[in-house]
C-alpha positions in Angstrom: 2.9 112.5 91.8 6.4 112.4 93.6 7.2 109.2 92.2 6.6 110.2 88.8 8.3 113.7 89.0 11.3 111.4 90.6 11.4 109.3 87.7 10.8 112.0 85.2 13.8 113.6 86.9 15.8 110.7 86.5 14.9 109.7 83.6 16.1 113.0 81.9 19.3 112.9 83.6 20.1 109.6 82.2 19.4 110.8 79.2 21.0 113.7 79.2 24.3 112.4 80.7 24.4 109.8 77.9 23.9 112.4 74.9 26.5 114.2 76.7 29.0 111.3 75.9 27.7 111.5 72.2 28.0 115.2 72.6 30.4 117.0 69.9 31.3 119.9 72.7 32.5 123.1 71.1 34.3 126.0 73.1 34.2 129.5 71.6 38.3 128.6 70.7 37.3 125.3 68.5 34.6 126.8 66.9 36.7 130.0 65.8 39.6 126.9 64.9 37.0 125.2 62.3 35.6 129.0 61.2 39.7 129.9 60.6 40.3 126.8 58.8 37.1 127.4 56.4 39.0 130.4 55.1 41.9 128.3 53.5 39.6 125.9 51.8 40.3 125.4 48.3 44.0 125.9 49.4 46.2 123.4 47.5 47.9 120.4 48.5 51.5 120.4 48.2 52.9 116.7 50.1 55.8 118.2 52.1 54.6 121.8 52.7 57.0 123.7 54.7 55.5 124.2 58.4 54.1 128.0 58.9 53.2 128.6 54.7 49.5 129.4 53.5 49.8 128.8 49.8 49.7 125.2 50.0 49.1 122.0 52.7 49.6 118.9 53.5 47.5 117.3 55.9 50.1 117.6 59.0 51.1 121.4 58.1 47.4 122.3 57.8 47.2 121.0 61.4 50.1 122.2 63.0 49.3 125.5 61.1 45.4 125.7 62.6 47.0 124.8 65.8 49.7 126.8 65.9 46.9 129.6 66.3 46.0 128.1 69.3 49.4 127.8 71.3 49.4 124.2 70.7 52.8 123.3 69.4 52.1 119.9 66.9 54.8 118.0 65.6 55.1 118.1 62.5 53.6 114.8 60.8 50.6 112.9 61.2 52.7 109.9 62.6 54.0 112.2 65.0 50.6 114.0 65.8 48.7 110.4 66.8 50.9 110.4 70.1 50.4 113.7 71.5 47.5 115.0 74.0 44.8 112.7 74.9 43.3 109.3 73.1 39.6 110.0 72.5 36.7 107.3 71.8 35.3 107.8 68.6 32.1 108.0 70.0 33.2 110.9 72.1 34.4 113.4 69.3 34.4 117.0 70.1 34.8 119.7 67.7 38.8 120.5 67.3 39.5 116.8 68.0 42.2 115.5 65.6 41.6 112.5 64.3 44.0 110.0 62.2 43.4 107.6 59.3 45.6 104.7 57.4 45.1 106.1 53.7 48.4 104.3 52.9 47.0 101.1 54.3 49.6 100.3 56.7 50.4 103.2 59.2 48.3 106.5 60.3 49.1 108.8 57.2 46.7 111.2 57.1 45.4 114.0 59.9 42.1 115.4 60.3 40.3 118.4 62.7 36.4 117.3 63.7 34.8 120.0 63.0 31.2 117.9 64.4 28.2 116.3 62.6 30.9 113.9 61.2 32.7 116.0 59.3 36.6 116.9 59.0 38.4 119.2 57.9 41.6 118.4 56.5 43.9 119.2 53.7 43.1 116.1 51.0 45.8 115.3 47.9 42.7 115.5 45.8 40.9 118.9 46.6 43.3 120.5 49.2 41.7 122.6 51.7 38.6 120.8 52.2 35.5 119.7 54.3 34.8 115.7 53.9 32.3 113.6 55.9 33.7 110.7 58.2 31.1 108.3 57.7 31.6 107.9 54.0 32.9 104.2 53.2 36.3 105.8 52.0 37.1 107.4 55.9 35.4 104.9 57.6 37.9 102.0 55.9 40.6 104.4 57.1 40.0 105.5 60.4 42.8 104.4 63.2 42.1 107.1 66.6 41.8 110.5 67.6 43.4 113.0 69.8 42.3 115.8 72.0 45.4 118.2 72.3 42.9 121.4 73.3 40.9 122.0 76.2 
């Protein structure tokens, strides 16, 4: 009976510890981060949006915009983003990660929030303000790394 509680023990801690890699860990902050960001969807896209406006996005100001809210002082593009805070496996996404993509096929160009279940939001040239799932083929070509810059 001991030896089979022990195992059952261990077992579930095994188990448990490795979904908590695969975990998409959201503080009250990130959560209220992807619930603020849901209110701009449907906000246009404008390429070059001036940092701190509403009316439109890009993908960066959206970003440094949602962040901004959060005391976390983003550079301004997406290029710029990649290198700050802390590299995370893809595998390990958390809700409020930022993640980065190639959409120009040569260079990160493009700047996403995980908002978990493998979706992003982000401000797309196509629809502005929108949710978008990363495991389509079209963000899965694309992706490069993410970035933790909130703990």
């Amino acid at each position: 009976m001991k030896l089979t509680l022990c195992a059952a023990i261990g077992i579930s801690a095994f188990a448990f510890g490795f979904s908590a890699n695969k975990a998409e860990a959201a503080t009250p902050e990130t959560l209220e981060l992807i619930s603020n960001g849901k209110d701009f969807i449907g906000t246009p896209y404008k390429y070059g949006a001036p940092a701190g406006v509403t009316y439109a996005f890009d993908c960066s100001s959206f970003t440094q915009y949602m962040f901004n809210g959060l005391d976390v002082d983003l550079p301004r593009s997406s290029s710029a983003q990649a290198k700050v805070g802390v590299k995370v496996p893809k595998t390990e996404l958390s809700v409020g990660d930022l993640v980065f993509f190639k959409t120009n096929g040569t260079s990160i160009s493009h700047v996403a929030i995980y908002a978990g279940s493998s979706k992003i939001l982000h401000s797309s040239s196509s629809k502005g303000v929108t949710i978008s799932n990363m495991d389509s083929a079209y963000w899965k070509k694309y992706y490069v790394t993410a970035r933790r810059v909130f703990n």
